[in-house]
C-alpha positions in Angstrom: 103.9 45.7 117.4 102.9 43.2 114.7 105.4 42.8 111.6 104.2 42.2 108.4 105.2 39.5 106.2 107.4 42.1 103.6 108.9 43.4 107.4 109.9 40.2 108.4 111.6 39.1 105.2 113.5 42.5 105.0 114.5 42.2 109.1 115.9 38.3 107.9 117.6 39.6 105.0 119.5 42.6 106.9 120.6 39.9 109.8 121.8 37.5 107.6 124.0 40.2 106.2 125.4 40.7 109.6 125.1 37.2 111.1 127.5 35.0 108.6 128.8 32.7 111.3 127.7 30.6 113.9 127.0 30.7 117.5 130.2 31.7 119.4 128.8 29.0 122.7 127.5 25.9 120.8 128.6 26.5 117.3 125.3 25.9 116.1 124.1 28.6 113.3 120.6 28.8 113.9 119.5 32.3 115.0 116.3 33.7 115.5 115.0 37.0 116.1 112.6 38.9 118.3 110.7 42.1 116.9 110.3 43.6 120.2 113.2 46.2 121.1 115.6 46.8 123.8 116.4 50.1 124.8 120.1 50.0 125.6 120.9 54.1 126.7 124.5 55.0 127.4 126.1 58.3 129.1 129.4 60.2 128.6 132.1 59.2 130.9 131.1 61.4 133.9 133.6 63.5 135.2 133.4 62.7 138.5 134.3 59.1 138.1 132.8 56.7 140.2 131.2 59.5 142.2 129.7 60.6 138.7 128.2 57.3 137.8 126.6 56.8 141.4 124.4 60.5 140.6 123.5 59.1 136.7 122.1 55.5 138.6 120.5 57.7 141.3 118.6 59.9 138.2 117.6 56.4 136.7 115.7 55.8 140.3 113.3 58.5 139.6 115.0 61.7 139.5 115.3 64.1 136.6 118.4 64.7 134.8 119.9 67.6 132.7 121.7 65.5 130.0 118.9 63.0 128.8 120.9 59.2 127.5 122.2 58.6 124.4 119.5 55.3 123.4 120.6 52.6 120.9 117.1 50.7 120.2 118.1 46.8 119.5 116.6 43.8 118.5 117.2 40.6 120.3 118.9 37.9 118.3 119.3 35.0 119.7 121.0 31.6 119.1 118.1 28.8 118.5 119.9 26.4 120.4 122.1 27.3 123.2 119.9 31.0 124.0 123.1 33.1 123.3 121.9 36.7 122.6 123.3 39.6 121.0 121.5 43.5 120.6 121.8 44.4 117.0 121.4 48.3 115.9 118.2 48.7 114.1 120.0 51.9 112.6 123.0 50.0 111.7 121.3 47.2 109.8 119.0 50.2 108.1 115.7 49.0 109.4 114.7 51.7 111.8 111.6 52.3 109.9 109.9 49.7 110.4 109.3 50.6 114.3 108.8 54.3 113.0 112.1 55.4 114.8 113.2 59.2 113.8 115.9 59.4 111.5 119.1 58.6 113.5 120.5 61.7 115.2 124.4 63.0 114.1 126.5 60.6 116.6 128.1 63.0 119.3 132.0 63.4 118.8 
């Protein structure tokens, strides 16, 4: 998806509201971003334990499941020198919209 130039500069501005300190590896304080998102989808603890996370990988391989993930879209932020990344909410730094994400869902209790 191409970001415009106003996109950009509002994607810099909510980062640098987040990102006030440097790189946690090198120390360096040069991030950069990435407009392309990563779906990160979690599940309830299942309550068959291991047994219960073994049938949730299984559905990942291709089969259907009942309960569809819990996805937290994120945008890759990564140190400029050393590559240390960390996955950012788009919802939590309020710039969704600019992917055209729905309006975030109530989080589940």
């Amino acid at each position: 998806m191409a970001i415009t130039a106003e996109q950009s500069e509002r994607i810099t501005t909510a980062l640098a509201a987040k990102l006030k300190g440097q790189c946690p590896l090198c120390f360096a304080h040069q991030w950069v971003w990435q407009a392309e998102l990563v779906e990160m989808d979690g599940h309830a603890p299942p309550p068959g334990g291991l047994q219960g996370l073994a049938q949730i990988y299984a559905a990942r391989a291709g089969q259907v499941t009942s309960t569809p993930p819990v996805v937290f879209p994120t945008m890759p932020v990564m140190c400029g020198n050393c590559g240390h990344t960390v996955f950012m909410n788009v919802y939590v730094l309020g710039i969704a919209d600019i992917w055209q994400l729905p309006p975030q869902q109530a989080r589940r209790p």
